[in-house]
Each structure stands twice: as structure tokens, then as C-alpha cells.
C-alpha positions as CSV (number, residue, x, y, z in Angstrom):
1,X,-13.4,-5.5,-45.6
2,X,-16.6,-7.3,-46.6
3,X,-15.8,-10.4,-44.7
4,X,-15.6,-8.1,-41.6
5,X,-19.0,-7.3,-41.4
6,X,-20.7,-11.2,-41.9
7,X,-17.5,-11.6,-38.9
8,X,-19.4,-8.6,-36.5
9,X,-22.7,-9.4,-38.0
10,X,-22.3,-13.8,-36.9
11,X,-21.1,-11.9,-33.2
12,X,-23.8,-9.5,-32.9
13,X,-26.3,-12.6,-33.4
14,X,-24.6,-15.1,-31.3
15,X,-24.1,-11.9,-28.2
16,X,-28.1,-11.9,-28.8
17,X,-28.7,-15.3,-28.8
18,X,-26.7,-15.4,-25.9
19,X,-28.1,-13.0,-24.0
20,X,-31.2,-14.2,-24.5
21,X,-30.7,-18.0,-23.4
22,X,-28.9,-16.2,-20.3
23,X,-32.0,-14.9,-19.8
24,X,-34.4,-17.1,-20.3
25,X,-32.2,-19.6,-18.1
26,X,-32.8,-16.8,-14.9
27,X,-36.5,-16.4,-15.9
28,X,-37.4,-20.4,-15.0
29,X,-35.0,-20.3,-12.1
30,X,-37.0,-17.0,-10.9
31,X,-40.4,-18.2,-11.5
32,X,-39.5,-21.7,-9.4
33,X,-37.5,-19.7,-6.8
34,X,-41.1,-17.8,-6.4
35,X,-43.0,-20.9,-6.6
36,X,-40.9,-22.5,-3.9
37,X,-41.8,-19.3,-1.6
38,X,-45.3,-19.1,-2.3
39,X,-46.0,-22.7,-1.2
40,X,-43.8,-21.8,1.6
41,X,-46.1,-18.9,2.2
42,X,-49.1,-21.4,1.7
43,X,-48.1,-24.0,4.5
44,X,-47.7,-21.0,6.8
45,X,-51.4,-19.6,6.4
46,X,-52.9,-22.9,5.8
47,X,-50.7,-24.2,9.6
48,X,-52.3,-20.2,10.7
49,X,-56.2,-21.3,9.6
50,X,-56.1,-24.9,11.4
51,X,-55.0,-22.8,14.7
52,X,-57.7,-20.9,14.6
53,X,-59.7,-23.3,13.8
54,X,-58.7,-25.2,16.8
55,X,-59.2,-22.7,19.2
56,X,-62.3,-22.0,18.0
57,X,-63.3,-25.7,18.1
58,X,-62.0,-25.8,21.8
59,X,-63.6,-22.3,22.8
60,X,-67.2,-23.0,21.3
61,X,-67.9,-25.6,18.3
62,X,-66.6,-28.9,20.1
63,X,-65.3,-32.3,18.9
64,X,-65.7,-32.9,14.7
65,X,-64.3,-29.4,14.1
66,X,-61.2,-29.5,16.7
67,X,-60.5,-33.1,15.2
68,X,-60.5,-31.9,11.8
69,X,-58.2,-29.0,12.6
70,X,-55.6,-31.0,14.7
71,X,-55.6,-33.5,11.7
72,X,-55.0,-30.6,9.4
73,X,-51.9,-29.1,11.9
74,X,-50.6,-33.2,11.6
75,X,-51.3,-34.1,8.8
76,X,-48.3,-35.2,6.4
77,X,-47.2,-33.8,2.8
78,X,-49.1,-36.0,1.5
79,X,-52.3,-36.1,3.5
80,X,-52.4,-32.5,3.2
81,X,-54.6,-31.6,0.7
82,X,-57.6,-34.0,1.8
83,X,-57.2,-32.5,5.6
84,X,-57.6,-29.3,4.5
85,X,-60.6,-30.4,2.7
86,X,-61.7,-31.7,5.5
87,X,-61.3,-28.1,7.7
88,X,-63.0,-26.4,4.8
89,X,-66.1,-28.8,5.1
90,X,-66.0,-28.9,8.6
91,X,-65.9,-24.6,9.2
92,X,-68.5,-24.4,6.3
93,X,-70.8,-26.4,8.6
94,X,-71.0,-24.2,11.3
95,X,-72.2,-20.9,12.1
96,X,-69.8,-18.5,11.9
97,X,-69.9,-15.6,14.7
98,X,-68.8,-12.5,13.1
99,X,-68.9,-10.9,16.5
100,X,-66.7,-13.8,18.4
101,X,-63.0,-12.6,18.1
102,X,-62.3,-16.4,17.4
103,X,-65.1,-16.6,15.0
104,X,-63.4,-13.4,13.0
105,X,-59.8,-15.0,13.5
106,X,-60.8,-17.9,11.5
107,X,-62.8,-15.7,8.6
108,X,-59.9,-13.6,8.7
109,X,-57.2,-16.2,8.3
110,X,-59.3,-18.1,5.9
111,X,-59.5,-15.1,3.3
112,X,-55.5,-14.6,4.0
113,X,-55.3,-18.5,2.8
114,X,-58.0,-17.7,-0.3
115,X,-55.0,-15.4,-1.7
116,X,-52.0,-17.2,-1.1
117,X,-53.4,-19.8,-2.7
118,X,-54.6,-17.8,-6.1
119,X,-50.8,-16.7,-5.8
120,X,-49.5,-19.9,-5.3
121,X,-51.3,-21.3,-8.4
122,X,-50.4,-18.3,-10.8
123,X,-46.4,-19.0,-9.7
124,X,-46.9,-22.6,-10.0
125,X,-48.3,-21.9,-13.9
126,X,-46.6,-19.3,-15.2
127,X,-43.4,-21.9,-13.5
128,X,-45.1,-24.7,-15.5
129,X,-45.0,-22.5,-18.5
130,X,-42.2,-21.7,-18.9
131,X,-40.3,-24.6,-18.3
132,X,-42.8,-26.3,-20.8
133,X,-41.3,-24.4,-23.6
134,X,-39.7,-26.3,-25.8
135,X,-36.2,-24.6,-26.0
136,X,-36.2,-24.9,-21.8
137,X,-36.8,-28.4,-22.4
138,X,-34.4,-28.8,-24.8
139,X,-31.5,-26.9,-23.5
140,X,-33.0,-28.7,-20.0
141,X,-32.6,-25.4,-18.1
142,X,-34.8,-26.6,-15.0
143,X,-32.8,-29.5,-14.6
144,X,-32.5,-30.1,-10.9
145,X,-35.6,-28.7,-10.0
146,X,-38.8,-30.8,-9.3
147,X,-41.9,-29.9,-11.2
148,X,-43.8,-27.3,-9.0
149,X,-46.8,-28.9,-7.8
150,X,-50.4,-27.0,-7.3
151,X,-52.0,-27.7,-4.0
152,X,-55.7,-28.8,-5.0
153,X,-58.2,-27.4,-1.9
154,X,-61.8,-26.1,-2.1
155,X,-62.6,-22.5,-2.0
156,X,-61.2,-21.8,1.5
157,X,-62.9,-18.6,1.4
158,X,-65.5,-18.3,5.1
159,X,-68.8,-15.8,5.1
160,X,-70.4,-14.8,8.1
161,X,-74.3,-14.9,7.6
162,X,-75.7,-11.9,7.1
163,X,-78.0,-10.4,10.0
164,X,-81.9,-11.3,8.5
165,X,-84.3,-8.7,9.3
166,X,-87.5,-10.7,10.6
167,X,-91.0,-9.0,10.5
């Protein structure tokens, strides 16, 4: 009888072990599943803020900012990060009309883009993470999955001015 219990003690600890790989295994697939839609989510506000940007270029601001935008809607995967630099640079330059509906749009979509990028880079680490540990990377558990990549853009956050007093 006292070989029984090392026999249910070895299964209880290999059931944990087990359980735990298991889980560990769906963790990393979870966090780049999430990673994968939050740059998904990214492309769609960043494709939303050069838009808006565009129409405002066309409605009021002119030639630089419109050219900047359409090169942002156009630009390849990996061009992308520079154009949007580029956007930012190019709507930080002008003055923002809190009162134009076009004006708001872009402020609007540009502090939409501000959080899905702070989401995207907090999936992108915490996937980083945990697929840095070394039992992922020695049981290899992200195999088949690129690295997920953080998209590297200024602050894409817009301010009206604030109304000055005068007198």
C-alpha cells in the first residue's frame, strides 16, 4: 500500500504540471490572438484619422496637410509608421478649429487613435512577455506565430487652443 501513494502522488504532480503547461500554452496564444486584433483595431483608427484629415485638408487647410494624409491612407506596411509621423507633424502645425465639425472630427478621431495605440502596446508586451519566458521558449509554444511588433508613432494626441482672454 505505500507504493500506492508515491503512484497517486507522481499523477497528482504530472495532472498539475499538465494542467499548467496546457495553460500556459492558451495564455501566449490568447495574448497574440489579442495583439493581432488590437493592431487590426490600430490600422482601422489610424485609416479613420488620415480621412479626416483629408477632408479637412480639402475643406480648409490646403495642399501639405491633404498630401500628408493621402500618403498616410497609401502608404505601405512598411512606410507606415513614418507617414503617420508625418500626419501627426503636419495636424500639429495647424490651428485646430474646435468649432469646425471637421476640425472636431480629426481631434476626435485622433484621441480614439491615442488609445488604441496604448492598447496595442500593452497587448504587444504583455505578448512579448510571455513568450519571452523561458519555459515558452523552450517548450517553443509560440511557434508559428511571428513576434508581435509595436507600431512606433508620436503622441497622436490633437488640442484645440484654448480661447485667450485679451485685455
Amino acid at each position: 500500500m505505500p507504493g500506492m501513494w508515491w503512484a497517486v502522488g507522481a499523477a497528482v504532480v504530472v495532472g498539475l504540471v499538465s494542467a499548467y503547461l496546457v495553460w500556459t500554452a492558451g495564455r501566449v496564444q490568447r495574448l497574440h490572438a489579442r495583439a493581432e486584433l488590437a493592431a487590426r483595431a490600430l490600422d482601422a483608427h489610424l485609416l479613420r484619422r488620415a480621412a479626416a484629415a483629408a477632408v479637412l485638408a480639402e475643406r480648409r487647410y490646403g495642399v501639405e496637410l491633404y498630401a500628408a494624409a493621402r500618403i498616410a491612407l497609401d502608404a505601405r506596411p512598411d512606410e507606415r509608421e513614418a507617414a503617420e509621423n508625418d500626419l501627426t507633424r503636419q495636424l500639429r502645425s495647424v490651428q485646430l478649429d474646435p468649432a469646425d465639425p471637421a476640425c472636431e472630427a480629426v481631434i476626435a478621431a485622433s484621441r480614439r487613435l491615442a488609445l488604441a495605440r496604448q492598447v496595442h502596446t500593452d497587448l504587444v508586451r504583455d505578448a512579448r512577455a510571455a513568450r519571452g519566458r523561458p519555459l515558452v521558449r523552450l517548450l517553443r509554444m509560440g511557434r508559428g506565430r511571428e513576434w508581435p511588433r509595436y507600431f512606433d508613432i508620436d503622441d497622436p494626441t490633437l488640442t484645440a487652443p484654448a480661447d485667450v482672454p485679451t485685455g
